[in-house]
Wavefront OBJ file of the C-alpha trace (Angstrom):
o trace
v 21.924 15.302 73.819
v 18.420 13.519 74.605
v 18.177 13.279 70.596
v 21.580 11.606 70.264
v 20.628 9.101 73.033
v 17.407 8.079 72.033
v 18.843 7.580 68.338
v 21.458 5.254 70.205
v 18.543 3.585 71.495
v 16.657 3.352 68.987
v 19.424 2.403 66.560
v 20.987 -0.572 69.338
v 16.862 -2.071 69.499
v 16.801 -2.491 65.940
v 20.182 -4.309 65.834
v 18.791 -6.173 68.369
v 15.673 -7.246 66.505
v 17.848 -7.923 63.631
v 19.774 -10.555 64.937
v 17.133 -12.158 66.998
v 15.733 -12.524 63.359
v 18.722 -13.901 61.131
v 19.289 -16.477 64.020
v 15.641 -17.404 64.192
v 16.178 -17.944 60.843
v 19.521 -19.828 60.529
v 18.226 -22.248 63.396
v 14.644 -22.506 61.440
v 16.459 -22.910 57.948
v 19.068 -25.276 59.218
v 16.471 -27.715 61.071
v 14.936 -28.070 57.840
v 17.587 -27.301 55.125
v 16.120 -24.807 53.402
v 18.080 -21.480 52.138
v 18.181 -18.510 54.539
v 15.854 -15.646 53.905
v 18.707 -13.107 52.565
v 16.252 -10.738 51.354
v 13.899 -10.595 54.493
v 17.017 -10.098 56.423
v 17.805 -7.002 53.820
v 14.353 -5.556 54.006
v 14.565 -5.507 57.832
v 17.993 -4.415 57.487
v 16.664 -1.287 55.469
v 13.957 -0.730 57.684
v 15.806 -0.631 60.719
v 18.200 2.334 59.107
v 15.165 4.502 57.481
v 13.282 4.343 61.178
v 16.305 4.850 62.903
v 16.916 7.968 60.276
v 13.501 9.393 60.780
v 13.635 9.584 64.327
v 17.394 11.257 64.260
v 15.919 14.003 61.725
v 12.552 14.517 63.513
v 12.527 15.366 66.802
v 8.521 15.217 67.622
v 8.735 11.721 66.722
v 8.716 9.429 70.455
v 10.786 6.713 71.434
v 7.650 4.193 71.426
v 6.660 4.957 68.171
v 9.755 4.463 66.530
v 10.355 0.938 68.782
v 6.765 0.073 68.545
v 6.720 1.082 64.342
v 10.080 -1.059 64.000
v 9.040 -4.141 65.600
v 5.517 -4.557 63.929
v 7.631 -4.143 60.809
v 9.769 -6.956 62.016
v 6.446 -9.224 62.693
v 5.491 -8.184 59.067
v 8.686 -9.592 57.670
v 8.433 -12.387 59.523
v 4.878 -13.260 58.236
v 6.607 -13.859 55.044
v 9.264 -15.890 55.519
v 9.716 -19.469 54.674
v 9.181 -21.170 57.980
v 5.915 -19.140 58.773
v 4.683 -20.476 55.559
v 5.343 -24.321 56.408
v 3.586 -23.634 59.902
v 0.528 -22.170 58.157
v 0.583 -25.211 55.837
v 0.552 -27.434 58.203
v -2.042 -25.728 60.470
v -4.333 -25.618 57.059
v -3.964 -28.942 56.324
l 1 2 3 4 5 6 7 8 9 10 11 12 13 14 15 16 17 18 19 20 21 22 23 24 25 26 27 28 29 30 31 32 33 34 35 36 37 38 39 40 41 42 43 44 45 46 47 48 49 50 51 52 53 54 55 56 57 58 59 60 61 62 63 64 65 66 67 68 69 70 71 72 73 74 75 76 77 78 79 80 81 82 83 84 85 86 87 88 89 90 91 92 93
């Protein structure tokens, strides 16, 4: 049972995450008019479900491992999306 919640945990943090993300995005995007980031949102999609996965199948794996390995993921995707790119521009220049 303590397997099956934490996986319900785990799984409802990265759909959190997720969203935060796409409407970061569709804000960011439609301040500037640039296209949306379909395959960031994808990758982060896909990492959400393998971490999620992992911790379901192993069971020495802790909660704050899995949250903490899914949301430095989600910084990493973030690094490369278009917006972050125009801030870094314009903090270089």
């Amino acid at each position: 049972m303590k397997r099956t919640i934490q996986t319900m945990v785990m799984a409802v943090f990265a759909v959190l995450i997720t969203t935060t993300f796409a409407y970061a995005e569709y804000m960011a995007t439609a301040a500037v008019g640039g296209t949306f980031p379909y395959f960031q949102l994808g990758c982060l999609v896909m990492g959400g479900l393998i971490i999620t996965s992992l911790k379901h199948k192993y069971s020495k794996i802790y909660m704050t491992e899995a949250v903490g390995s899914f949301a430095l993921y989600a910084v990493l995707v973030a690094l490369f999306t278009a917006p972050f790119v125009d801030v870094l521009k314009n903090l270089v220049s």
